[in-house]
N, C-alpha and C positions, 0 to 999 in steps of 0.2 A: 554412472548416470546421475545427473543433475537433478532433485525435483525439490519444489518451492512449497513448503507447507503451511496454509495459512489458518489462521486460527484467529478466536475475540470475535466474531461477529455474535450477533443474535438481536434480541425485537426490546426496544428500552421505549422511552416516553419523550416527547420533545423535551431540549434542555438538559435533558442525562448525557452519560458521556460512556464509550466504549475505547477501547484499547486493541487496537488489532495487531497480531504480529504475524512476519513472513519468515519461516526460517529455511534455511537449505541444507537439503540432506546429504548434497557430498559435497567434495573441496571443489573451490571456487576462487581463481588467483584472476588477479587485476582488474577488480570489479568500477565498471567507468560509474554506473549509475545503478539505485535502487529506485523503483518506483512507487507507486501506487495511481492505482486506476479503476475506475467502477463505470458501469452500465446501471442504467434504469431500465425499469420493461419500455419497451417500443423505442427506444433512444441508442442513440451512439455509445458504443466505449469513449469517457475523455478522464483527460490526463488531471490526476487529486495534487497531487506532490510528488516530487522528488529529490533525493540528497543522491549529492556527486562521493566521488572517491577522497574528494578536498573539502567534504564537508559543507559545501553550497547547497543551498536550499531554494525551491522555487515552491509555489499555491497556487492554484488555481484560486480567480479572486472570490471568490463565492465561499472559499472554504480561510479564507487569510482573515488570521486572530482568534479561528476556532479550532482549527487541526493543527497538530505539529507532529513532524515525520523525526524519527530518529535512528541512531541501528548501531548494532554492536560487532563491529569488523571480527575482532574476536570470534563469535560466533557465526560471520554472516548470514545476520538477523536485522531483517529494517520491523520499523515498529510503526503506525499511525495512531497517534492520541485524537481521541476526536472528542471534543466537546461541544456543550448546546447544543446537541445535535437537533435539525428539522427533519421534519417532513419529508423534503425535497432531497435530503443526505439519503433516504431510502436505492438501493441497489445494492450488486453483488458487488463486490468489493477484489482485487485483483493485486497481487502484486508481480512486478518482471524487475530482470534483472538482465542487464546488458553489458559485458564487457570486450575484452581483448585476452584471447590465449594460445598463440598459434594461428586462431582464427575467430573470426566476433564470431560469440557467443550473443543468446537471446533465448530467457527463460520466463515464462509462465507459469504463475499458483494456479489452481485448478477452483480460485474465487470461494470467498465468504459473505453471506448474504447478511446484509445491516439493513432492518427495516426501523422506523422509527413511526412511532405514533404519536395521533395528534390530541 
């Protein structure tokens, strides 16, 4: 059994910077995409960033030049650096993971909550 454990949330100051990681607790083969995703109260789950298995990276553009997603295949562990953080960065924070093994695969962290103050 597969489970995503996330960790680095907590309540910082605008402009401070938080480091969040996702690591997975059991083996995990041919991993297509790590992500990251966050909810605000009363809002949609949307999509933060994510790196492929080829090391391709996408932003959401609200978060391009102050997050950067990384992750340690090794370990598979994706990581979200986030700096400057605002106001508006506030929500739980999510990471999934999608691959191919036998049969797609599709995994959820159980979310860390990043509040930022103003």
């Amino acid at each position: 059994q597969v489970q995503l454990v996330e960790s680095g949330g907590g309540l910082v100051q605008a402009g401070g910077s938080l480091r969040l990681s996702c690591a997975a607790s059991g083996r995990l083969f041919n991993i297509n995409s790590m992500t990251w995703y966050r909810q605000a109260p009363g809002k949609q789950r949307e999509l933060v960033a994510f790196i492929t298995s080829g090391g391709s990276t996408y932003y959401e553009d609200s978060v391009k030049g102050r997050f950067s997603i990384s992750r340690d295949s090794t370990k598979n562990t994706v990581y979200l650096q986030m700096n400057n953080l605002k106001p508006e960065d506030t929500a739980v924070y999510y990471c999934n993971v999608k691959g191919i093994y036998g049969r797609l695969y599709d995994y959820w962290g159980q979310g860390t909550q990043v509040t930022v103050s103003s």
